[in-house]
C-alpha positions in Angstrom: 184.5 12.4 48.3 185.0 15.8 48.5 183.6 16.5 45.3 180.5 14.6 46.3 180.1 16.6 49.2 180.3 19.9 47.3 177.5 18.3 44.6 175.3 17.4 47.5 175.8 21.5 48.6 174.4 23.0 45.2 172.0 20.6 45.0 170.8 21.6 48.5 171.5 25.2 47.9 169.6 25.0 44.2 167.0 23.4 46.0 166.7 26.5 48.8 166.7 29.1 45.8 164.2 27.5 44.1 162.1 27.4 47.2 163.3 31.0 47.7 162.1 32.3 44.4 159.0 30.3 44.6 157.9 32.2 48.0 158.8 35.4 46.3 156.6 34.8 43.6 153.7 34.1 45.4 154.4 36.7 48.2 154.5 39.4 45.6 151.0 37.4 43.7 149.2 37.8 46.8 150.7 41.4 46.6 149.6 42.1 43.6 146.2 40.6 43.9 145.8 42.7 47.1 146.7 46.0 45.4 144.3 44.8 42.5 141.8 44.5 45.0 142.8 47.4 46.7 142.7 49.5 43.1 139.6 47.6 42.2 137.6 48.6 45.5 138.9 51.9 45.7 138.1 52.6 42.4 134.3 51.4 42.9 134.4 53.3 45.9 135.5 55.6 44.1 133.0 55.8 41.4 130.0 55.8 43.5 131.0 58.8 45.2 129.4 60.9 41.9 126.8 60.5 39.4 127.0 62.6 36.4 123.5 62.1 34.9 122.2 63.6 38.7 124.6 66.9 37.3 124.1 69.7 35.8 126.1 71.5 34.0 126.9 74.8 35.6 125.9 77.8 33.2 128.5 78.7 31.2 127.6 82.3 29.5 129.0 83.5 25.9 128.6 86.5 24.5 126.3 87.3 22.2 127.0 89.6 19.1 124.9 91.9 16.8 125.9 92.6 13.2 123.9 94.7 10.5 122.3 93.7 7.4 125.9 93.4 5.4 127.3 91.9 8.3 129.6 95.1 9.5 129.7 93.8 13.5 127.9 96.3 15.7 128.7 95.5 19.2 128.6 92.9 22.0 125.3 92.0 24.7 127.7 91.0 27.1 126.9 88.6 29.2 128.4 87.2 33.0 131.5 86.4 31.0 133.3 87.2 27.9 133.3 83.7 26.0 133.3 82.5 22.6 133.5 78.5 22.0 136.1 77.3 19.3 137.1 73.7 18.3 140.6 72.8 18.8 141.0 73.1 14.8 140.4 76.6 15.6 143.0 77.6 18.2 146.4 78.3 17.1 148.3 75.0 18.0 151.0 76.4 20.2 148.3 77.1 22.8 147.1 73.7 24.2 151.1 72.8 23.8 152.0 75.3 26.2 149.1 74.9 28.6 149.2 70.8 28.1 153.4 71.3 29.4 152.5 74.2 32.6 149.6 72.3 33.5 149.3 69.0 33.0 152.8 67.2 31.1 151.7 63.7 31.3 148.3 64.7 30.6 148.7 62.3 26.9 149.6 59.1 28.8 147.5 59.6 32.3 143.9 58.7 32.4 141.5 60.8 34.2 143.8 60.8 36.8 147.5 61.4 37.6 148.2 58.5 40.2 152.3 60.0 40.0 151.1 63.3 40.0 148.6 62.5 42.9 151.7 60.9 44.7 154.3 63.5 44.2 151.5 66.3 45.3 151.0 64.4 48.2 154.6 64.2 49.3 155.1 67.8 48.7 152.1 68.3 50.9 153.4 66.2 53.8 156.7 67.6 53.2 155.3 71.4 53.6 152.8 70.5 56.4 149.6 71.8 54.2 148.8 71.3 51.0 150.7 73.0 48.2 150.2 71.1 45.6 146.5 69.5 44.1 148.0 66.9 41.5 144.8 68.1 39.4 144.8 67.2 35.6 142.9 68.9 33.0 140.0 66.9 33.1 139.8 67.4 36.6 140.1 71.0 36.0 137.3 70.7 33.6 135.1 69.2 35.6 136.1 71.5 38.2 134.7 74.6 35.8 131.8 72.4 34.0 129.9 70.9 37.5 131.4 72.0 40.5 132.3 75.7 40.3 135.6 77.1 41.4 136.6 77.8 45.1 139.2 78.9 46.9 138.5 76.0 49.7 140.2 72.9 49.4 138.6 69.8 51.2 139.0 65.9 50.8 135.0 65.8 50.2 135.8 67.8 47.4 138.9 66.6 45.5 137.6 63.1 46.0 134.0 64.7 44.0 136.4 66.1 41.7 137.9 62.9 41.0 135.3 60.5 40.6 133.8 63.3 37.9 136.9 63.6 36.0 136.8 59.5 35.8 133.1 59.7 34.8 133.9 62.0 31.7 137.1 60.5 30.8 135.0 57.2 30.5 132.4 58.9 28.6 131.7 57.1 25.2 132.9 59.6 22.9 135.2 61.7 24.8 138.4 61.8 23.5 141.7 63.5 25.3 141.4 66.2 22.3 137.7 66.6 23.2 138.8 67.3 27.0 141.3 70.1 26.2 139.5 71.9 23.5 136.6 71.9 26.6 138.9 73.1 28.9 140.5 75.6 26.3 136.9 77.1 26.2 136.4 77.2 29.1 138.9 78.1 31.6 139.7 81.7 33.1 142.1 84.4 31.4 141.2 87.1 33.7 139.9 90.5 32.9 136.6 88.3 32.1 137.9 86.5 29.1 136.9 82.7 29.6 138.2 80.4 27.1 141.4 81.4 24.2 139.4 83.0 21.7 138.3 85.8 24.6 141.6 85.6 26.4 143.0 86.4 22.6 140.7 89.1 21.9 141.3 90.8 25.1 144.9 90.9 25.2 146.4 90.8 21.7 143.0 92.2 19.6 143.2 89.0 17.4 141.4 85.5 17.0 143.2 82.5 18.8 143.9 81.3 15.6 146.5 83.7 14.9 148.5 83.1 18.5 152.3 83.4 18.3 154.2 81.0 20.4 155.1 84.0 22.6 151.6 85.1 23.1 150.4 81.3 23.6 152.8 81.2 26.5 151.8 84.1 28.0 147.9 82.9 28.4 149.0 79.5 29.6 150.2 80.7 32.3 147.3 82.8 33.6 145.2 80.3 34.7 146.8 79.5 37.7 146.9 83.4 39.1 145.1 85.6 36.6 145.2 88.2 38.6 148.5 88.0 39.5 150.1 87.3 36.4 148.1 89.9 34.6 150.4 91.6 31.9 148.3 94.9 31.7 148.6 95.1 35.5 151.7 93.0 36.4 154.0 92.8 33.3 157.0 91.4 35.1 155.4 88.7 37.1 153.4 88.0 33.7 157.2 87.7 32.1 158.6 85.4 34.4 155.8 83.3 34.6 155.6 83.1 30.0 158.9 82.2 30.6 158.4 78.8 32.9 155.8 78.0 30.2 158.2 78.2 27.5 160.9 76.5 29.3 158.0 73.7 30.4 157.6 73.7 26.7 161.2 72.9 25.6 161.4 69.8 28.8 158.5 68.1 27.3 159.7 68.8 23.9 157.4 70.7 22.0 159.7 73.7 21.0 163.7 73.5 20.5 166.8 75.1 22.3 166.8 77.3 19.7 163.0 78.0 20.1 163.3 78.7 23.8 166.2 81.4 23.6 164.6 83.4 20.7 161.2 83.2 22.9 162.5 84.2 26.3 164.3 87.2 24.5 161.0 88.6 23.3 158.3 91.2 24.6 155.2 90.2 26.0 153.6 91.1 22.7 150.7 92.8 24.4 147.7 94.5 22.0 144.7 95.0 24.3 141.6 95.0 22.1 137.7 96.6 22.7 135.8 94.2 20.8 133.9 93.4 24.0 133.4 97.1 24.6 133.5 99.0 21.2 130.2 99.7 19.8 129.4 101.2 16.0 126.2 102.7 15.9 125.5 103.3 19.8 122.0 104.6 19.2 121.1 101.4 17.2 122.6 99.0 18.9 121.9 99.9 22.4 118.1 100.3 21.3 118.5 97.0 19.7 120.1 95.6 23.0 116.9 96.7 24.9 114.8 94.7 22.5 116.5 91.8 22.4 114.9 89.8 25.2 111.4 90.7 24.4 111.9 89.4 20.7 113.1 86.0 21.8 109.4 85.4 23.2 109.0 84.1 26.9 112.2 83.1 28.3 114.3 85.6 26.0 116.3 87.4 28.9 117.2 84.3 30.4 118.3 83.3 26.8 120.1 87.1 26.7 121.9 85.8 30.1 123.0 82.4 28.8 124.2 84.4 25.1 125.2 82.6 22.2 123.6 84.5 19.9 124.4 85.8 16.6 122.1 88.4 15.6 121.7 89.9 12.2 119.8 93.4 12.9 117.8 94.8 10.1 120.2 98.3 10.3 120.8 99.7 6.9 124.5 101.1 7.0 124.6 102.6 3.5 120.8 104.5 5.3 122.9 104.8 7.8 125.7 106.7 6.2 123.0 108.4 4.0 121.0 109.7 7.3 124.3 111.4 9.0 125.3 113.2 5.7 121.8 114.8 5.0 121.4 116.1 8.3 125.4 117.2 8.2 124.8 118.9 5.1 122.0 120.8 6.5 123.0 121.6 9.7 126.7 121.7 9.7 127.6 124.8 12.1 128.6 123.7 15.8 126.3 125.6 17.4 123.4 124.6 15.4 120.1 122.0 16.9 120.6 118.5 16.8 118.9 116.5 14.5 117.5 113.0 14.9 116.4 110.4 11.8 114.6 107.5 11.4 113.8 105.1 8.7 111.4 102.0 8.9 110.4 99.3 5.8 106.6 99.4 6.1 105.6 96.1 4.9 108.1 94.4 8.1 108.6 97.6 10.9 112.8 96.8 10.1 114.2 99.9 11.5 116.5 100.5 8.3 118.2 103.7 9.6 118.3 105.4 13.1 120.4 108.8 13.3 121.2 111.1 16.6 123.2 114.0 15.4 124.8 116.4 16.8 126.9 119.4 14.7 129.2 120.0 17.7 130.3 116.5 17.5 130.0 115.3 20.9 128.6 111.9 21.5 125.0 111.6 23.4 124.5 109.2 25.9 120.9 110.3 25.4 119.2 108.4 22.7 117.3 111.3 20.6 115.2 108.6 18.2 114.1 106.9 21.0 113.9 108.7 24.7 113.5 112.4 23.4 109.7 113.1 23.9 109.0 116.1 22.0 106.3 118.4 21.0 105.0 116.6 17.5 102.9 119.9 16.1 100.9 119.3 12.9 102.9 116.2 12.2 99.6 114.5 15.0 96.9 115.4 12.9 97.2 112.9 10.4 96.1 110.8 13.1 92.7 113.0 13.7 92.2 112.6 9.9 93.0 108.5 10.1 90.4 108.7 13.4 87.6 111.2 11.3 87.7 108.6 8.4 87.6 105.2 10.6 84.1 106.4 11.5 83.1 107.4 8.3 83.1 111.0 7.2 84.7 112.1 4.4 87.7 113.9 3.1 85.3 116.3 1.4 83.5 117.5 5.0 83.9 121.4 4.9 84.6 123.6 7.8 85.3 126.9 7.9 88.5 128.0 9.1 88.7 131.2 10.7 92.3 133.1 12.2 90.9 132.1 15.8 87.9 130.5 17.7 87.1 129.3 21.5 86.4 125.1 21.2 83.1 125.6 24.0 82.9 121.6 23.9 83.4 120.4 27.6 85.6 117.6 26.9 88.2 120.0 25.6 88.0 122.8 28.3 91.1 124.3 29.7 92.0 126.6 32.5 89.5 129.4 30.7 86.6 126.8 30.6 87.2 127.2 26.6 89.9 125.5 24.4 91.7 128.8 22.3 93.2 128.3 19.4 94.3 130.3 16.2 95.6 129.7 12.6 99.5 129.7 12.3 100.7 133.1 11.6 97.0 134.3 12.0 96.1 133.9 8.9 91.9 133.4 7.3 92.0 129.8 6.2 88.2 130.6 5.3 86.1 127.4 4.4 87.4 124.4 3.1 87.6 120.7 2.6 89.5 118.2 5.1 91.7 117.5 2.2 92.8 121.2 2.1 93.0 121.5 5.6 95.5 118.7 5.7 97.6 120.5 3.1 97.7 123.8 4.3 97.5 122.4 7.7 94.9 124.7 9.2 95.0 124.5 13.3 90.8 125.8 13.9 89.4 123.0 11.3 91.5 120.1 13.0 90.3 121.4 16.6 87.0 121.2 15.2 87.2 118.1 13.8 88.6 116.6 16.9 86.0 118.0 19.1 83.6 116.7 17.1 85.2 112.6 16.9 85.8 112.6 20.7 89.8 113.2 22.0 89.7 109.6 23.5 88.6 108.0 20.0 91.9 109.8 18.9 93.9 108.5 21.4 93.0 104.7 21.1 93.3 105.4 17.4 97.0 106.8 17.7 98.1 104.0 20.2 96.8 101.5 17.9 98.9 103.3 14.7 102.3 102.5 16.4 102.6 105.2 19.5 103.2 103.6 22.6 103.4 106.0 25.4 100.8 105.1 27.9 97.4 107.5 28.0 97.4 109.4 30.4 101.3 109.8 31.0 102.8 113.0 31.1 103.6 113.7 27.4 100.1 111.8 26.4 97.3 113.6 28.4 93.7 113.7 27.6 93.5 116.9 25.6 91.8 118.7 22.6 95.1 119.9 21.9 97.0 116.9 21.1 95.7 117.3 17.4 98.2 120.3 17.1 100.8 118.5 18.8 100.3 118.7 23.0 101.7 115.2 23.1 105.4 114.4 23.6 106.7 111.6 20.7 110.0 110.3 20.2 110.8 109.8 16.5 110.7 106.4 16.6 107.0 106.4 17.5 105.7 108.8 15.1 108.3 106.6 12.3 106.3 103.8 13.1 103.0 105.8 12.8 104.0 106.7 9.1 105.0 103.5 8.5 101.3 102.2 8.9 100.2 104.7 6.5 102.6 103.5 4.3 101.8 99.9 4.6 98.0 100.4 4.0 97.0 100.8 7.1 98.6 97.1 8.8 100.6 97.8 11.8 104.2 96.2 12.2 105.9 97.1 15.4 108.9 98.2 15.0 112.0 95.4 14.3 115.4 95.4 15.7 116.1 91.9 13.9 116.4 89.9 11.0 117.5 87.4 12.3 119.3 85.0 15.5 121.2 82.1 15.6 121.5 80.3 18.8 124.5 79.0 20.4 124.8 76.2 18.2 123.7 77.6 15.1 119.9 77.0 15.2 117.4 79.9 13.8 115.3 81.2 16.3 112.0 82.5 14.8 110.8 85.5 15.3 107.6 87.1 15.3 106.5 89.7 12.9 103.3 89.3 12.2 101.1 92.4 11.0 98.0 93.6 12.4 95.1 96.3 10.5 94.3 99.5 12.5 92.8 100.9 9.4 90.8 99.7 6.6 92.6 99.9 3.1 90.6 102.6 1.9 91.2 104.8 5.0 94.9 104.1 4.8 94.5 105.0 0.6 92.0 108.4 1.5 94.6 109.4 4.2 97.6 109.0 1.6 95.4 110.9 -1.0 95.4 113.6 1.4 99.2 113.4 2.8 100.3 113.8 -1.1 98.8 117.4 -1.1 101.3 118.5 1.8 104.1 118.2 -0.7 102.5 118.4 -3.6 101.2 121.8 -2.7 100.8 122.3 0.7 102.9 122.9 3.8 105.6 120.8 3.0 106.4 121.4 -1.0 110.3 121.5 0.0 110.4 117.5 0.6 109.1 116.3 -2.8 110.8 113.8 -4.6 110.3 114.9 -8.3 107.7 112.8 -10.4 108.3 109.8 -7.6 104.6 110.1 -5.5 105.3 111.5 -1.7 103.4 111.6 1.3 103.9 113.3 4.3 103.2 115.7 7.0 104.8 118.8 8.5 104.5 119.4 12.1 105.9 123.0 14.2 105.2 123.3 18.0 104.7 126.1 19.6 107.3 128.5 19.9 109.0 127.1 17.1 110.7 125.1 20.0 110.3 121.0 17.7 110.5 121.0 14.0 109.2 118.0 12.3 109.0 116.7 8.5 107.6 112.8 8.2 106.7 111.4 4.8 107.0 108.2 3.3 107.0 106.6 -0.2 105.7 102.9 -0.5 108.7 101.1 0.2 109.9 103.3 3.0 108.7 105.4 6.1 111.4 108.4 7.4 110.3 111.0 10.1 113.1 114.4 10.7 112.9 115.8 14.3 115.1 119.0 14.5 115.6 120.8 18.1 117.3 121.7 20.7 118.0 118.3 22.9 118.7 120.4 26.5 115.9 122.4 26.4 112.6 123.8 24.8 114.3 127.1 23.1 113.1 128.6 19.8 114.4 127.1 16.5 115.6 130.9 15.2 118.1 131.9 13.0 119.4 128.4 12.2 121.6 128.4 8.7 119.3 131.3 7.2 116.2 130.5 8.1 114.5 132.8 10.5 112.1 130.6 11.8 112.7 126.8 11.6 109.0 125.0 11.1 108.6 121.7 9.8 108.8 122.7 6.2 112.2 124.4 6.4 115.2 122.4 7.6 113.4 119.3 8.2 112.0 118.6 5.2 115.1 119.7 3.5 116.8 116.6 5.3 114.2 114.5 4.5 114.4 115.1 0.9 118.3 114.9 0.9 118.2 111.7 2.8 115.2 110.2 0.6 116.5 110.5 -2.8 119.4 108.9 -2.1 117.9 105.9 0.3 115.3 105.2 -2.6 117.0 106.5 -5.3 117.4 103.0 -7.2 114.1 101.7 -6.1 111.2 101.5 -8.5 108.8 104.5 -8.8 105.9 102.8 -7.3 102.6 104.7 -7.0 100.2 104.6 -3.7 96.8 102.7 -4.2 94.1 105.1 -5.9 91.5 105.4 -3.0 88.0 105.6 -3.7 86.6 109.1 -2.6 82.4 109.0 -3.0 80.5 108.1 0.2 80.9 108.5 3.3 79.3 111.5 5.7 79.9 115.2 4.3 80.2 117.3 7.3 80.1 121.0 7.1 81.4 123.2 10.5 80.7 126.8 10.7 83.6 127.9 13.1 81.4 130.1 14.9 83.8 130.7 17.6 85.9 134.0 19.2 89.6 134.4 19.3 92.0 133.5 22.2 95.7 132.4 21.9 98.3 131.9 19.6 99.6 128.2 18.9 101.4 127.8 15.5 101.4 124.8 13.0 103.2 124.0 10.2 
């Protein structure tokens, strides 16, 4: 019986459990299916609190960077930020290891979100009484940095924004946990306006990301958080202790060993700060080239110059270059001696090939001699008279006569006096001659005759249309007589550009800074280069004809190149204050300023030479430069113009004598 009795009480009791277990089952079923629902709904909620196609993508600037023709890199155009995109393949592995371990350990097994992170954060928060602690992954840092923009203000609105974006992306067809990071590694902030490793590696250890230590890995992992704070150039101890949590973050989650950890924690911060962002080679060039940028990318181009990207190849020449610097060193190599400024152009494109401010002392301009210095051209104008006389027709046979010194009566050229005055350089009786002579021996009374004659404003619209760009009517580029001796003010880049339409037959190219860009993601962006004719062949040929006597036997003898055919033009201002030689074979254009760059004061007594005009020092340059720029180009001859025709004048140069105003 009484073993009955205690079969009837498991039974009973079997029966309970069972019953029991049953109501625990389903209890925690409907508990599950109400957290599922709970998950489910939250997560829709969730979800519609964004929509990512409605986004855009904040702009996120690069750099852009300029190079020369052999791809020696010249500089940065800076943009906002210092950035430069890698793949992960790119960035040396220990970086998204250490930053994966300080920022984000489970970030290989969580989804968009960290719901244990989320918790923990949470808890901490409640613990503290304000929040402490975001529970933000990566990708929610990415989006963070991609469509939100970072903020010191932390609201619900916002994290609950942040989240539904991260989920968005995370779910994105194509987006892979590696795609995330190797975002987030380009983008994020190092300080010291490095986004993204390979600027954060540049700027404090002057070497691609690629090449990262462990160490130095550590170290940038940890800035995100507090770059300013954990800067090492500012704050090397805080930066120490904090490279140290990421190592040891690194050894918990077991990407580096005991072993590892010890020999890292021992080390120095490793620190090389580097200038690539702020080092320049060739300043004159490149911040020329800098300038032109936006304009050569068309319409939107500065916007483009904002968002950077580019890779530019410029069209600078660095053996011209190094040729430039030692023919005017060679020449004018005693401290106290003028500066000296060069420019080279390839006629049939406008490249700038070479562009050279010198000084002998050796100090470094800020000033930009080839392009800002505005300075009296001399004779070295006139061939833009002669270009003007034969546009309308006359001929390079017209004969003047030349006398030391006559009064121009012609109203449009009246001064102060009611008269233009103007004499021969060095007073001398040029006596009657042919425009072709003139130009040689560069007589000053025939070219004011012959410019009184065409009309001064036919001269300017001819010598704005040849490459010269200061505005009429400015104050280096008034309406005068005299700017056929050289009253203008030019910057050596202009009257470069000038020669190198001559030297192209007459087509004008405006001057190039480029060869070519690249856009952010590698695409060519064209450029335009496109010629245009300001003077007829023939003009261009019969104003070569008569440039070739300047150096063949005229004022400028010293430049010629041996049996290779040279054209060119001297130029002296007054007072022997500018000193000009420009001349050009076919396949290149080169104009020599020599002066003073603080002031107007007298080229005298400069290594020998008494008085400096253009056919002294400056054409001693030129020649020094030349023969080596073209020295291994073919000899190729200029086209043979054809000479009959055209309207023979003949001036008597019945004037009287006034002032002096030398040429050369």
């Amino acid at each position: 019986m009484l073993f009955a009795r205690h079969g009837r009480l498991r039974r009973r009791n079997r029966k309970r459990r069972s019953i029991l277990l049953f109501g625990a089952l389903l209890l925690a079923s409907l508990i599950a299916l109400l957290l599922a629902t709970v998950a489910f709904t939250g997560q829709q909620i969730l979800l519609s609190q964004c929509n990512l196609a409605d986004l855009h993508r904040l702009t996120l600037s690069e750099n852009s960077f300029l190079y020369t023709d052999n791809g020696t890199k010249l500089g940065v155009v800076p943009s906002a930020t210092n950035r430069q995109r890698l793949p992960l393949s790119q960035i040396s592995p220990s970086l998204p290891q250490a930053t994966v371990a300080i920022e984000d350990a489970r970030f290989w097994q969580h989804g968009a979100l960290d719901y244990q992170g989320i918790l923990r954060a949470l808890y901490q928060d409640l613990s503290k009484g304000h929040i402490v602690q975001g529970g933000s992954t990566i990708t929610q840092e990415l989006v963070r940095n991609l469509y939100i923009g970072t903020t010191k203000q932390r609201t619900l609105s916002r994290k609950i924004k942040e989240a539904c974006l991260a989920t968005k992306v995370f779910d994105k067809k194509g987006m892979t946990r590696k795609h995330i990071l190797a975002d987030y590694l380009n983008e994020v902030f190092y300080g010291r306006h490095a986004y993204g490793a390979q600027a954060a590696s540049r700027t404090y250890f002057s070497k691609p990301a690629s090449k990262l230590t462990l160490v130095q890995a550590a170290l940038l992992a940890g800035l995100p958080q507090a770059p300013t704070v954990f800067d090492p150039l500012t704050n090397p101890h805080a930066a120490l202790v904090r490279r140290n949590q990421v190592l040891h973050a690194m050894f918990k989650n077991g990407y580096i060993t005991a072993s590892k950890l010890r020999s890292a924690t021992r080390k120095k911060l490793e620190l090389r700060p580097g200038n690539l962002y702020t080092r320049q080679l060739q300043p004159s060039f490149f911040g020329w080239a800098t300038q032109q940028l936006p304009q050569s990318l068309g319409k939107h181009g500065q916007r483009q110059v904002e968002l950077g990207g580019l890779q530019v190849k410029t069209t600078l020449d660095m053996r011209l270059q190094g040729l430039g610097v030692h023919a005017i060193s060679s020449v004018l190599h005693t401290s106290t001696d003028p500066a000296a400024a060069l420019v080279s152009i390839d006629p049939q494109t406008g490249a700038v090939k070479a562009m050279v401010n010198y000084l002998p002392s050796g100090r470094r301009m800020q000033f930009n001699l080839a392009t800002q210095a505005h300075r009296s051209t001399g004779s070295s104008f006139k061939p833009m008279t002669l270009a003007t006389a034969l546009s309308e027709g006359d001929s390079l046979y017209s004969t003047f006569y030349g006398p030391p010194e006559l009064n121009i009566t012609k109203p449009e050229c009246a001064t102060n006096n009611g008269y233009w005055p103007v004499h021969n350089f060095a007073d001398e009786a040029a006596g009657t001659m042919s425009l072709l002579d003139a130009t040689a021996n560069s007589v000053n009374t025939i070219f004011a005759q012959l410019i009184a004659r065409i009309g001064v404003k036919n001269v300017m619209y001819m010598a704005r249309n040849l490459g010269i760009t200061e505005p009429v009517g400015s104050r280096y580029f008034q309406q005068a007589c005299a700017i056929t001796l050289g009253a203008v003010g030019f910057t050596p880049l202009e009257m470069t550009d000038v020669y190198a339409t001559f030297a192209s037959g007459g087509v004008h190219h405006a001057p190039q800074a480029f060869e070519s860009i690249r856009g952010p993601k590698g695409n060519e962006i064209p450029l335009k280069s496109t010629g245009r004719r300001v003077l007829s062949p023939n003009v261009a040929a019969q104003l070569t004809y008569a440039l070739q006597g300047v150096v063949q036997h005229g004022t400028g003898v010293a430049a010629a190149l041996g049996s290779r055919p040279v054209a060119g033009k001297t130029g002296t201002a007054e007072n022997f204050v500018d000193a000009w030689f420009c001349g050009y074979v076919p396949q290149l254009a080169t104009c020599v300023w020599v002066g003073y760059p603080k002031a107007e004061i007298p080229l005298l007594n400069v290594e020998a030479v008494g008085e400096v005009a253009g056919g002294t020092l400056p054409a001693e340059i030129w020649k020094a430069y030349m023969a080596g720029a073209v020295g291994n180009l073919p000899v190729k001859g200029f086209p043979t113009p054809d000479l009959n025709g055209g309207t023979y004048i003949n001036g008597d140069g019945t004037y009287s004598y006034s002032y002096s105003s030398p040429s050369g």
